[in-house]
mmCIF file of the C-alpha atoms, coordinates in Angstrom:
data_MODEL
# 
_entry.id   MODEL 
# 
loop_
_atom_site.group_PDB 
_atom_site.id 
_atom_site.type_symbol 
_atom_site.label_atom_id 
_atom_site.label_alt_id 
_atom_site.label_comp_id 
_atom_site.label_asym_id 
_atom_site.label_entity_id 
_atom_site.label_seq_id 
_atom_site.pdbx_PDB_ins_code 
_atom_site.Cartn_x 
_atom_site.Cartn_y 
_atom_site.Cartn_z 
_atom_site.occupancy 
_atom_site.B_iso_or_equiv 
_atom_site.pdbx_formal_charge 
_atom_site.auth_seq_id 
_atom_site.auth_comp_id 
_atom_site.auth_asym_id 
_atom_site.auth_atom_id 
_atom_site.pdbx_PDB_model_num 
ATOM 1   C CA . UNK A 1 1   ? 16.572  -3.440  -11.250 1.00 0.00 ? 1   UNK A CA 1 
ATOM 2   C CA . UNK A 1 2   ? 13.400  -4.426  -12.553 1.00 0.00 ? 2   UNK A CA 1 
ATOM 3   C CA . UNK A 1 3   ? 9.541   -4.373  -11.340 1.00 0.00 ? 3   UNK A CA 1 
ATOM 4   C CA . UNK A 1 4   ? 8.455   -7.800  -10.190 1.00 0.00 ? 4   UNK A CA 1 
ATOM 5   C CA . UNK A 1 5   ? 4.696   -9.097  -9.967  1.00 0.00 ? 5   UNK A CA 1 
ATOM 6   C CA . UNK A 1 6   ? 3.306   -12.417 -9.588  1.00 0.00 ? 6   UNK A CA 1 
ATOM 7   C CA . UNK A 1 7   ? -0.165  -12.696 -9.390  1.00 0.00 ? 7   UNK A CA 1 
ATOM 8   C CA . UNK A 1 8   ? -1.882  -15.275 -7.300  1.00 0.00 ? 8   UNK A CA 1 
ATOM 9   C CA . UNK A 1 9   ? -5.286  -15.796 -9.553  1.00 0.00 ? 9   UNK A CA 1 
ATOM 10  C CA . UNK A 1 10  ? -6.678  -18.676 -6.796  1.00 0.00 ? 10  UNK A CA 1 
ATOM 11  C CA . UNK A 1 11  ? -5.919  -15.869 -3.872  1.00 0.00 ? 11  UNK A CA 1 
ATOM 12  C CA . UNK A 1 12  ? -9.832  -14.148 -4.454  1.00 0.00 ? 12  UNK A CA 1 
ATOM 13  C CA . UNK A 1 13  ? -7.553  -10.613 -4.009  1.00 0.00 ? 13  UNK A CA 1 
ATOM 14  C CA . UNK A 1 14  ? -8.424  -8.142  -6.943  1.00 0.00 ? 14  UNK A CA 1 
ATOM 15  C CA . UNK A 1 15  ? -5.320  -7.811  -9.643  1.00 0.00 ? 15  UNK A CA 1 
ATOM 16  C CA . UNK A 1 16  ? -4.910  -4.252  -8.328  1.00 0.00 ? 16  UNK A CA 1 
ATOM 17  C CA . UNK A 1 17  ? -4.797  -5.141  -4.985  1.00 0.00 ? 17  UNK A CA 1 
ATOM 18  C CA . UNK A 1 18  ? -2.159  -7.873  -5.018  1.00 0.00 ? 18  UNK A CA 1 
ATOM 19  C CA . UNK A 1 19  ? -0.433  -5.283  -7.726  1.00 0.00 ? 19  UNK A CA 1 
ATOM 20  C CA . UNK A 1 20  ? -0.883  -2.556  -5.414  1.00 0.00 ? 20  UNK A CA 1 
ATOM 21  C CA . UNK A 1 21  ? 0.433   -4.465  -2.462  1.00 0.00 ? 21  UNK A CA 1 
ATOM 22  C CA . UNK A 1 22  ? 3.566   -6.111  -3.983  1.00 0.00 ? 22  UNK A CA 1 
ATOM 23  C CA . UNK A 1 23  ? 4.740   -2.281  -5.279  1.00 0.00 ? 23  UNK A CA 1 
ATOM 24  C CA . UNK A 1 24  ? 4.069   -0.839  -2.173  1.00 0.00 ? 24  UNK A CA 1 
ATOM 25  C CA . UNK A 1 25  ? 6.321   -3.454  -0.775  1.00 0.00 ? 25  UNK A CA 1 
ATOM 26  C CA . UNK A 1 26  ? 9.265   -3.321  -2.927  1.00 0.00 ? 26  UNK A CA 1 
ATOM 27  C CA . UNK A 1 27  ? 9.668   0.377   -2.035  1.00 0.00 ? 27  UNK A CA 1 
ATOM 28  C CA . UNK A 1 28  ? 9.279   -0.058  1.162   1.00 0.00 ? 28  UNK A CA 1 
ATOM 29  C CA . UNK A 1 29  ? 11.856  -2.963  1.378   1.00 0.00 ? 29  UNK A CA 1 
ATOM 30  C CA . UNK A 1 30  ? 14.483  -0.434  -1.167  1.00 0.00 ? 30  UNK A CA 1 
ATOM 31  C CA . UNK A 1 31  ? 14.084  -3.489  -4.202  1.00 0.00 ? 31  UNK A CA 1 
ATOM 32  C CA . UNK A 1 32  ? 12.803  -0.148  -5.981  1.00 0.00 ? 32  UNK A CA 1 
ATOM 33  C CA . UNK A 1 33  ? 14.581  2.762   -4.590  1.00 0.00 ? 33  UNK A CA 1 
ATOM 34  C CA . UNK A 1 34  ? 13.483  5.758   -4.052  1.00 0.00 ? 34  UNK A CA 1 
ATOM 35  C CA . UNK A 1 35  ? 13.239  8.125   -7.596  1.00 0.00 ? 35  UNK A CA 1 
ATOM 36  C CA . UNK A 1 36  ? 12.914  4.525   -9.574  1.00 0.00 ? 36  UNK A CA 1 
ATOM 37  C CA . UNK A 1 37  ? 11.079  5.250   -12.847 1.00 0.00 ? 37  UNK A CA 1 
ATOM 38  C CA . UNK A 1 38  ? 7.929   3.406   -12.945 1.00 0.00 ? 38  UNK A CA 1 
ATOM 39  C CA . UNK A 1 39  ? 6.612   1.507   -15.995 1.00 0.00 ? 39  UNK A CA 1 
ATOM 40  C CA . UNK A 1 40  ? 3.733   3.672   -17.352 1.00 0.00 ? 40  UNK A CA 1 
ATOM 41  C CA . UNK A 1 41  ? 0.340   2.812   -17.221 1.00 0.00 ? 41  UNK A CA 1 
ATOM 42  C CA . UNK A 1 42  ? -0.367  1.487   -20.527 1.00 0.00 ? 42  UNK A CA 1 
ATOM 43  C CA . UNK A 1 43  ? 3.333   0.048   -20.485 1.00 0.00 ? 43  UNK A CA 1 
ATOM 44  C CA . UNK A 1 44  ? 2.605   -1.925  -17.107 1.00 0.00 ? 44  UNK A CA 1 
ATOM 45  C CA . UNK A 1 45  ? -0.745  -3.375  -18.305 1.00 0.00 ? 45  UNK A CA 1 
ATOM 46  C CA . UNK A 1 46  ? 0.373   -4.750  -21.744 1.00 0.00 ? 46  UNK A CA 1 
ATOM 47  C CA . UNK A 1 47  ? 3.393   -6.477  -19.794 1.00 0.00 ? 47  UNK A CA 1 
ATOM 48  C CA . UNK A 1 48  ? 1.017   -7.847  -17.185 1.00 0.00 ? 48  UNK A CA 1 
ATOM 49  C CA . UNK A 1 49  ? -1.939  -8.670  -19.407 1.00 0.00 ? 49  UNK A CA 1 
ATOM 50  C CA . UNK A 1 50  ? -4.165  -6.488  -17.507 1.00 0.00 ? 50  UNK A CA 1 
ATOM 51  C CA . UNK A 1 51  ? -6.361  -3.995  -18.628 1.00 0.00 ? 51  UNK A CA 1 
ATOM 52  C CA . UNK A 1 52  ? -4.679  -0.107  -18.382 1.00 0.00 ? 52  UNK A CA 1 
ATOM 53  C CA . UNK A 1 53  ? -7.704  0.588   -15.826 1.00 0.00 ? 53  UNK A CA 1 
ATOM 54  C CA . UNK A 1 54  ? -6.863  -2.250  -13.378 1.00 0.00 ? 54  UNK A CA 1 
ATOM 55  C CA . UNK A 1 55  ? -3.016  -0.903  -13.151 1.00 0.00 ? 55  UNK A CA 1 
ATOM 56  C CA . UNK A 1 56  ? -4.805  3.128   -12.899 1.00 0.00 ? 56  UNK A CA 1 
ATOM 57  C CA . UNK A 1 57  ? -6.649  1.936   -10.165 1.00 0.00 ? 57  UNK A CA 1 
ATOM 58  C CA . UNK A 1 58  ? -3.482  0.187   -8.592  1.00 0.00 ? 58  UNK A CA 1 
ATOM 59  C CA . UNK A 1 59  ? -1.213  3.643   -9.250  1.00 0.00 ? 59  UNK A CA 1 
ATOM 60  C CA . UNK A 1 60  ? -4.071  6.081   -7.523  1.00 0.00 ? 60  UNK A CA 1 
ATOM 61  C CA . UNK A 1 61  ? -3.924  3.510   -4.196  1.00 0.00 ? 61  UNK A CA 1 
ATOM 62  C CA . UNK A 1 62  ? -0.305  4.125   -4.767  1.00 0.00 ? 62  UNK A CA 1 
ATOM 63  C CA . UNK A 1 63  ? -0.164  7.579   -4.737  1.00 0.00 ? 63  UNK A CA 1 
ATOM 64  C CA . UNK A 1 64  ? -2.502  8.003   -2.217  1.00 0.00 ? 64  UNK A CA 1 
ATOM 65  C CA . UNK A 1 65  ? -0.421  6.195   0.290   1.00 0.00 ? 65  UNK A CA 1 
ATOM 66  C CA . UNK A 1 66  ? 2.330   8.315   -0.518  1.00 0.00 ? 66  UNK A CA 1 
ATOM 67  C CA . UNK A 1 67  ? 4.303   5.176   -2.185  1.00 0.00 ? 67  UNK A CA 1 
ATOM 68  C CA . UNK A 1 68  ? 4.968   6.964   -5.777  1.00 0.00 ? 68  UNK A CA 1 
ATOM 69  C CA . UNK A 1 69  ? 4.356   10.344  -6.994  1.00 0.00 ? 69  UNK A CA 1 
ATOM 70  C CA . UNK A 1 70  ? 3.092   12.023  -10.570 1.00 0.00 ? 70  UNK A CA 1 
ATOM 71  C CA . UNK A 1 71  ? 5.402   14.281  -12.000 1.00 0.00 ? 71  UNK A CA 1 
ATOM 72  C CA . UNK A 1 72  ? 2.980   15.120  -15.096 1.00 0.00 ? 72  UNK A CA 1 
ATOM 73  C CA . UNK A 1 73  ? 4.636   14.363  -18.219 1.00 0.00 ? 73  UNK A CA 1 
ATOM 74  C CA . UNK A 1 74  ? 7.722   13.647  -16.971 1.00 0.00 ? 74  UNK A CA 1 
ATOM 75  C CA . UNK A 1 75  ? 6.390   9.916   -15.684 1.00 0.00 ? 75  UNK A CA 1 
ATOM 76  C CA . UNK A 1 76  ? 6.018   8.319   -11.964 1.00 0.00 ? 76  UNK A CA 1 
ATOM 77  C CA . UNK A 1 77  ? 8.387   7.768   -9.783  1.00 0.00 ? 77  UNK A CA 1 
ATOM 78  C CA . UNK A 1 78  ? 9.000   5.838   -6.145  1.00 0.00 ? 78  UNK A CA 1 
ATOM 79  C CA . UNK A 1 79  ? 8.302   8.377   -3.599  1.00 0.00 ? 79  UNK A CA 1 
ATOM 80  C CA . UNK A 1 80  ? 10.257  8.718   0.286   1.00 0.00 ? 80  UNK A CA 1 
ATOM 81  C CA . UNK A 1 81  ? 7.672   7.349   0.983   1.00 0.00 ? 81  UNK A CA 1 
ATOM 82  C CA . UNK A 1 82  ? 8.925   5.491   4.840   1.00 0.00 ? 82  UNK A CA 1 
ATOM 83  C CA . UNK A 1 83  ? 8.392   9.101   6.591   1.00 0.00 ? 83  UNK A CA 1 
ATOM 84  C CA . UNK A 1 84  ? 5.440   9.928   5.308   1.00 0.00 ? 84  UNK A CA 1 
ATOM 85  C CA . UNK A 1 85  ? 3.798   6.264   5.973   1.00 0.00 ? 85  UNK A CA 1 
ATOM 86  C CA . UNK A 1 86  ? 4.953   6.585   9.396   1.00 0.00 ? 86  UNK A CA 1 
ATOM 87  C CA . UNK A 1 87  ? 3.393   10.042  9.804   1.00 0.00 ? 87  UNK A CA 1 
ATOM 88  C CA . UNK A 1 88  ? 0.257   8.818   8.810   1.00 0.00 ? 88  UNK A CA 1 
ATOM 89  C CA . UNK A 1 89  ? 0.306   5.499   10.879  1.00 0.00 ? 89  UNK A CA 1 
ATOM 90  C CA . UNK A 1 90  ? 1.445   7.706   14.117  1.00 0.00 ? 90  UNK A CA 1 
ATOM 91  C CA . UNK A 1 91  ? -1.543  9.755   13.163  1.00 0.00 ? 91  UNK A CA 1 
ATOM 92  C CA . UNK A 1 92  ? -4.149  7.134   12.988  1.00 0.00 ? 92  UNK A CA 1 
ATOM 93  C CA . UNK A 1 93  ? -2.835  5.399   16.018  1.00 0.00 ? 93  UNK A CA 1 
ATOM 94  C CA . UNK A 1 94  ? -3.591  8.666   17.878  1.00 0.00 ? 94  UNK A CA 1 
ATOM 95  C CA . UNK A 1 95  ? -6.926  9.261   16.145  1.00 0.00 ? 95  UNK A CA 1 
ATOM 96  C CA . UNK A 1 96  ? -7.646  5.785   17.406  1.00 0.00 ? 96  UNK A CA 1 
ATOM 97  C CA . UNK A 1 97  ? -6.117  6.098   20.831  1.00 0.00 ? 97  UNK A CA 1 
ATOM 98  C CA . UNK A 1 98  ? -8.324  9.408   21.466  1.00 0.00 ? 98  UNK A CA 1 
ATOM 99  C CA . UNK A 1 99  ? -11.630 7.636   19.934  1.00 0.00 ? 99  UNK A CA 1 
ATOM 100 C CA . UNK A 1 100 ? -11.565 4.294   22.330  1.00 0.00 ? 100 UNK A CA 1 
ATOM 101 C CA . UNK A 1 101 ? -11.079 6.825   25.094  1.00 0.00 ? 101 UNK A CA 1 
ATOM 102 C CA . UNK A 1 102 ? -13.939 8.880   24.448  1.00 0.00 ? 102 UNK A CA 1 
ATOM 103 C CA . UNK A 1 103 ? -15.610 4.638   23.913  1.00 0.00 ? 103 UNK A CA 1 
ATOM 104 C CA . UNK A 1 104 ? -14.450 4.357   27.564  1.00 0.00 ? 104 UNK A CA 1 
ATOM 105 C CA . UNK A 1 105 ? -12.797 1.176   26.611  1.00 0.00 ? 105 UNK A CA 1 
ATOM 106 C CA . UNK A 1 106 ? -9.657  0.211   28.865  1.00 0.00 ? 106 UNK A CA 1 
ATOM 107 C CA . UNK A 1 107 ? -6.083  -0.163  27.299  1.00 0.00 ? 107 UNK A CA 1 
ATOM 108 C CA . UNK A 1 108 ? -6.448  -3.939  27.286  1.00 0.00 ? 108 UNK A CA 1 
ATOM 109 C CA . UNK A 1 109 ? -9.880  -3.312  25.473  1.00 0.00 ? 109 UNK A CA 1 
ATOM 110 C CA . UNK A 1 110 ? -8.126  -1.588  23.042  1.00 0.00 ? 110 UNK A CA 1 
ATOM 111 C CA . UNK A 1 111 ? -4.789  -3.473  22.623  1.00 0.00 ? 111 UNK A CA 1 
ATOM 112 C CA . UNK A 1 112 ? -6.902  -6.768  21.320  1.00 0.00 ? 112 UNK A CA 1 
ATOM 113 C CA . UNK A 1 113 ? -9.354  -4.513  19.079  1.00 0.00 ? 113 UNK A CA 1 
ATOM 114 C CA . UNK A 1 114 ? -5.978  -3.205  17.244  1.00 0.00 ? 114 UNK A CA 1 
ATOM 115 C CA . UNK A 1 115 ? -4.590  -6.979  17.541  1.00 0.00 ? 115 UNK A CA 1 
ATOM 116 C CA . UNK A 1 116 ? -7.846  -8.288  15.923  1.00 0.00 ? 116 UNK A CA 1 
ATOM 117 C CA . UNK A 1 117 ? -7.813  -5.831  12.978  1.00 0.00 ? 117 UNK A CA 1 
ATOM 118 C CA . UNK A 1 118 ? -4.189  -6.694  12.777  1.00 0.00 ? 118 UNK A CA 1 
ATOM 119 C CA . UNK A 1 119 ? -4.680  -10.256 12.275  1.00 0.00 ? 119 UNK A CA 1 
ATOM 120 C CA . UNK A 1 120 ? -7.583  -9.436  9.980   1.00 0.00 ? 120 UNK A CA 1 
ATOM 121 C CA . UNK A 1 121 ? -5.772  -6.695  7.827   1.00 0.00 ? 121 UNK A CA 1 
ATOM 122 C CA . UNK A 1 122 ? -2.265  -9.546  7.297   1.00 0.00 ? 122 UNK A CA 1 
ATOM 123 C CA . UNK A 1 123 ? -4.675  -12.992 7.598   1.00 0.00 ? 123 UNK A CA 1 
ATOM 124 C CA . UNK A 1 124 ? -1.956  -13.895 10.800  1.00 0.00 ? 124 UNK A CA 1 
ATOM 125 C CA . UNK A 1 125 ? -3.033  -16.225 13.206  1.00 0.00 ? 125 UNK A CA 1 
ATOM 126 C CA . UNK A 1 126 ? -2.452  -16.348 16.713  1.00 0.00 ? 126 UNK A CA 1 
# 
């Protein structure tokens, strides 16, 4: 199995993001499983002709969602990382389901806000 990027340079989304985004989803989709060895940092930028700051920025976003994990010197790996994003989703949904009540908007209200950001967040249209 091997890490695969393409990166869309008419898109107007930053290298790291589009990186970011297409690792993210090849974990979550099991192309790289779980305890997959990533590329390192300098490694991944040299094979991507970015610079080793762009890829940093890509692995911290990474890491931060709980997608792969630093195990110091030993390298970065894929994390389990479908609980813990669905932790964290339940959580926000319930952040946000407590904060339009206190708003005093109605479930409906509420429904399209979280359909609008959808749309927004994955560029779907109705």
């Amino acid at each position: 199995m091997t890490l695969k990027i393409e990166f869309d340079v008419g898109s107007g989304v930053a290298p790291y993001e589009q990186l970011r985004a297409q690792i993210s989803e090849q974990a979550r989709a099991g192309v790289l499983p779980v305890g997959y060895r990533m590329p390192t940092v300098r490694g991944l930028a040299v094979s991507l002709g970015l610079a080793a700051n762009t890829v940093a920025k890509a692995y911290r976003a990474l890491e931060s969602d709980g997608v792969i994990e630093t195990r110091g010197r030993n390298g970065t790996f894929v994390a389990a990382a479908g609980a813990a994003a669905d932790r964290e989703a339940a959580a926000a949904a319930q952040a946000f389901a407590e904060r339009v009540r206190r708003l005093g908007l109605t479930e409906d209200a509420a429904l399209a806000a979280v359909r609008d950001a959808l749309r927004a967040a994955y560029g779907a249209a109705d």
